[in-house]
One Martini backbone bead per residue (centre of mass of N, CA, C, O) as a GRO file, in nm:
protein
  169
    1UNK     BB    1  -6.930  -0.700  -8.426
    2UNK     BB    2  -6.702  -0.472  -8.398
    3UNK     BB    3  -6.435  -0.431  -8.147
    4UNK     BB    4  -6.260  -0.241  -8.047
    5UNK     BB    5  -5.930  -0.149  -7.927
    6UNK     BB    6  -5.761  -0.102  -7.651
    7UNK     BB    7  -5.533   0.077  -7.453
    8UNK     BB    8  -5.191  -0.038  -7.391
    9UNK     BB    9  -4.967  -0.060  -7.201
   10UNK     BB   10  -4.641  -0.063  -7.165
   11UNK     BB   11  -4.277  -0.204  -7.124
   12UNK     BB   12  -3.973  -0.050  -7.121
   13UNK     BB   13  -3.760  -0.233  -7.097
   14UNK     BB   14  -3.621  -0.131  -6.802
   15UNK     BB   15  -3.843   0.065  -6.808
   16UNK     BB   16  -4.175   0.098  -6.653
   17UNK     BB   17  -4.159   0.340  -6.891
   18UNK     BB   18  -4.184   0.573  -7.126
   19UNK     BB   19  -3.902   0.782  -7.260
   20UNK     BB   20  -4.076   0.851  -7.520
   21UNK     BB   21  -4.345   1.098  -7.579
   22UNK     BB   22  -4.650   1.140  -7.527
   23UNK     BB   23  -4.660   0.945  -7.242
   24UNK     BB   24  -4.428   1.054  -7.109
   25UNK     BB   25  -4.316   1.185  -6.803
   26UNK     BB   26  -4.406   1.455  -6.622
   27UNK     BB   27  -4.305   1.771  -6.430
   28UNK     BB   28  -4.459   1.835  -6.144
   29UNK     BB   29  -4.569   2.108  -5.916
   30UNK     BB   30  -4.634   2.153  -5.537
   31UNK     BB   31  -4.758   2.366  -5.277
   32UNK     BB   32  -4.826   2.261  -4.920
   33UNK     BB   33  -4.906   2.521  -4.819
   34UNK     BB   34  -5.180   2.460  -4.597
   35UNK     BB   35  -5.247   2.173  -4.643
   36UNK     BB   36  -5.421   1.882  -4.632
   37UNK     BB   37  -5.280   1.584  -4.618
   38UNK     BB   38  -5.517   1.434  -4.753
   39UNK     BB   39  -5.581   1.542  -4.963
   40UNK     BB   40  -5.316   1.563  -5.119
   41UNK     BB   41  -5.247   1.280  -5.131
   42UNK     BB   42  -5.467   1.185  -5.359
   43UNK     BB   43  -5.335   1.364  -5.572
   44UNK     BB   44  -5.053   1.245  -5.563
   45UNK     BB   45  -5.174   0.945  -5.656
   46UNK     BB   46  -5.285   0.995  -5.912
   47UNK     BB   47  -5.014   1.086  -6.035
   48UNK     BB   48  -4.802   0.878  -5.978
   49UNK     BB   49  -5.024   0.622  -6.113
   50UNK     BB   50  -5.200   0.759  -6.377
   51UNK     BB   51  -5.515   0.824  -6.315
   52UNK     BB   52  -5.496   1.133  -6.489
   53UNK     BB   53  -5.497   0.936  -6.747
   54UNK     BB   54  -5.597   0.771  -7.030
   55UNK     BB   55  -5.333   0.562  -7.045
   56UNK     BB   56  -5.415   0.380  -6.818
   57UNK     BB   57  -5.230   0.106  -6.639
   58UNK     BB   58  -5.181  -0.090  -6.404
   59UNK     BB   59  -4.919  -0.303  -6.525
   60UNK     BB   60  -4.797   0.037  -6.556
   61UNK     BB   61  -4.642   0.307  -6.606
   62UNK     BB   62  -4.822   0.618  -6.600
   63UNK     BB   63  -4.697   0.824  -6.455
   64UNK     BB   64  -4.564   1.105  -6.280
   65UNK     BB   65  -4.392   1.336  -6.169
   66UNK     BB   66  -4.332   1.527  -5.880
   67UNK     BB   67  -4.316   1.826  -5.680
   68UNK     BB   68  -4.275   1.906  -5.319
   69UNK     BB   69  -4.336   2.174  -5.155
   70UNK     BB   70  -4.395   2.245  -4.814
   71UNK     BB   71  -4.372   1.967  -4.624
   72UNK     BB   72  -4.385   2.119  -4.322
   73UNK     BB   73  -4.628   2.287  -4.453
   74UNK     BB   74  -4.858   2.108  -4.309
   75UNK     BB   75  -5.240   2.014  -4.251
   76UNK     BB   76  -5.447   1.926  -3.997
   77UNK     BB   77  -5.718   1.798  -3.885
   78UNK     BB   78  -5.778   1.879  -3.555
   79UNK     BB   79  -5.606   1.688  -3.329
   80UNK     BB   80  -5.412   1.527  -3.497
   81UNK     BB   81  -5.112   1.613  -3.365
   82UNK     BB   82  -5.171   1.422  -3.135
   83UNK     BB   83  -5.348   1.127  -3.195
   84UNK     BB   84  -5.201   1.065  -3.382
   85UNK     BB   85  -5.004   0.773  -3.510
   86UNK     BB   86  -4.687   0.635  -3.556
   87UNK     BB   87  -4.614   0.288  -3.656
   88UNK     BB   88  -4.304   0.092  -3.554
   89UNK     BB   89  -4.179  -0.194  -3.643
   90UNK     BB   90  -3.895  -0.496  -3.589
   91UNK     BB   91  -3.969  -0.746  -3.526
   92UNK     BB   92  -3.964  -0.736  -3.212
   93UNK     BB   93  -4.001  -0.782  -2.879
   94UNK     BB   94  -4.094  -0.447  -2.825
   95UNK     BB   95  -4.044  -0.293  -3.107
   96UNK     BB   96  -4.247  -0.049  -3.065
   97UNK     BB   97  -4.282   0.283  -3.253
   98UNK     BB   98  -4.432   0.584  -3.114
   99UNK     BB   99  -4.557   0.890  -3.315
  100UNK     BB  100  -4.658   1.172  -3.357
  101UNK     BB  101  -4.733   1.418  -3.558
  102UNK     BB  102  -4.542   1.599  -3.422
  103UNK     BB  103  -4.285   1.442  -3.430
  104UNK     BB  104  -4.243   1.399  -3.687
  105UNK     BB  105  -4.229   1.698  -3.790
  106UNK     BB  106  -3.963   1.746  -3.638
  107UNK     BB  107  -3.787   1.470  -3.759
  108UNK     BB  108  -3.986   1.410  -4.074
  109UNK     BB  109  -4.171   1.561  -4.248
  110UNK     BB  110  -4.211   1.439  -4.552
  111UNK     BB  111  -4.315   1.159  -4.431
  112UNK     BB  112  -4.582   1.251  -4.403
  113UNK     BB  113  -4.673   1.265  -4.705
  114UNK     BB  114  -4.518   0.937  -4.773
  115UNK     BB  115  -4.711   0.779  -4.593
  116UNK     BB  116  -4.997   0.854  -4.717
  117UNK     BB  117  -4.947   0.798  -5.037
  118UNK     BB  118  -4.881   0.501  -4.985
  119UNK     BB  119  -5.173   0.438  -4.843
  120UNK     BB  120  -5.323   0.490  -5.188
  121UNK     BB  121  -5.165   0.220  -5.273
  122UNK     BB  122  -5.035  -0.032  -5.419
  123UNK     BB  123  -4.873  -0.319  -5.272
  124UNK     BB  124  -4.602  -0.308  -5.482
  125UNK     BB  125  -4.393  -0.300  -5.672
  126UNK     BB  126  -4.459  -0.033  -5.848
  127UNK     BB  127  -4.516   0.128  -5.618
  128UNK     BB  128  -4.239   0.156  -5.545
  129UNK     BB  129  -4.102   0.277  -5.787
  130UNK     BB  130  -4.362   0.537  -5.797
  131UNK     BB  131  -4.272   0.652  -5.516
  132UNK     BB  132  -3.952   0.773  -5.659
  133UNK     BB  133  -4.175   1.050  -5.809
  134UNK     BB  134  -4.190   1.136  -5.541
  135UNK     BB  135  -4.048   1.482  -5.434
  136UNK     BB  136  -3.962   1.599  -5.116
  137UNK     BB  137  -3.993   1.929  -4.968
  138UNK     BB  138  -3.933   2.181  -4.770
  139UNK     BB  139  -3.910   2.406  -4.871
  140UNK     BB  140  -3.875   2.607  -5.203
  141UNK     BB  141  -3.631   2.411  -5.292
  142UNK     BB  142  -3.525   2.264  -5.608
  143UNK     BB  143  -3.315   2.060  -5.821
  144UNK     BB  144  -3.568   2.048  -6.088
  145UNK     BB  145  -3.485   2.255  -6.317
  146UNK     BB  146  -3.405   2.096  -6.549
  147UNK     BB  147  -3.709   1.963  -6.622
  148UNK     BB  148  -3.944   2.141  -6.607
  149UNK     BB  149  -4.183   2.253  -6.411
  150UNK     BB  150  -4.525   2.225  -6.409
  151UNK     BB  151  -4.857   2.289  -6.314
  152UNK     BB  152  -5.133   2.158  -6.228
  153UNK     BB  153  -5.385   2.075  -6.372
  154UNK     BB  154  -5.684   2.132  -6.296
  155UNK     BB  155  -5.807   1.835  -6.360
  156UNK     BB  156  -5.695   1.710  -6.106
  157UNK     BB  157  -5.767   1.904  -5.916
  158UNK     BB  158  -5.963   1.934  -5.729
  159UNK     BB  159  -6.156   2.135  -5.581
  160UNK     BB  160  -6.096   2.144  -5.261
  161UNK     BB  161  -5.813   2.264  -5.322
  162UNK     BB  162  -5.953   2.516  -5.473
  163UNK     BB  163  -6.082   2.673  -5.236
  164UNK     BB  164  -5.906   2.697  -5.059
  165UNK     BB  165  -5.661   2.866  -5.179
  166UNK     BB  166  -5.848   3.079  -5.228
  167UNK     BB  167  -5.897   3.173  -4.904
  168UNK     BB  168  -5.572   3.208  -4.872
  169UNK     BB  169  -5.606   3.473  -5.094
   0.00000   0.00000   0.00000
């Protein structure tokens, strides 16, 4: 018994990613607020990873780019504003340095959605990459209209995120 053979990405010349055709990367919008960091992140990590292609392939890239606004106004639940904390080593003795999730959105509002996603990921230059294609705004603009960017299809976005957006519409 023959058995067909599965699609394998491949990786195109400099390029992590396939940069004409079919599968060439597409890029996607979302409206930031409102939304639980952590829900959000999920979708942003299988977008960017490529997992919600039926051609993912682990060892090459075919996630698509992202363009996230009002990544000041995401929303943590429970006590999370003060609980959480953000910590960055130095490498030397003393070198702990530590932030509640108020103050790092004070500080650099788009690192809590960056730092989120980040950690959804394989960690791995690949990953490192991928990671380049999430491009996060404050505001409600951003420079990438000259992409053509479109509304993530249903099919992405989980249910929660869609009966929340629900409820505040």
């Amino acid at each position: 018994m023959l058995q067909q053979k599965s699609y394998q990405a491949k990786q195109f010349g400099p390029h992590f990613f396939e940069p004409k055709g079919p599968n060439a990367p597409q890029w996607f919008i979302v409206d930031a607020k409102d939304q639980v960091v952590g829900r959000l992140a999920t979708i942003l990590a299988r977008v960017v990873t490529g997992k919600h292609k039926p051609t993912y392939t682990k060892h090459a890239d075919t996630g698509d780019f992202i363009i996230v606004l009002n990544a000041d106004k995401v929303v943590f639940t429970r006590n999370k504003w003060d609980d959480k904390l953000y910590r960055d080593h130095s490498g030397y003795v003393g070198g702990l340095k530590t932030k509640t999730a108020r103050e790092m959105l004070a500080r650099s509002p788009e690192e809590i959605l960056r730092r989120a996603v980040w950690g959804m990921t394989n960690k791995s230059s690949l990953a490192r990459h991928q990671m380049k294609k999430l491009k996060l705004f404050t505001g409600s603009e951003h420079p990438h209209k000259a992409q053509g960017p479109k509304q993530l299809p249903a099919g992405v976005i989980r249910n929660t995120v869609l009966t929340q957006s629900k409820k505040s519409s």
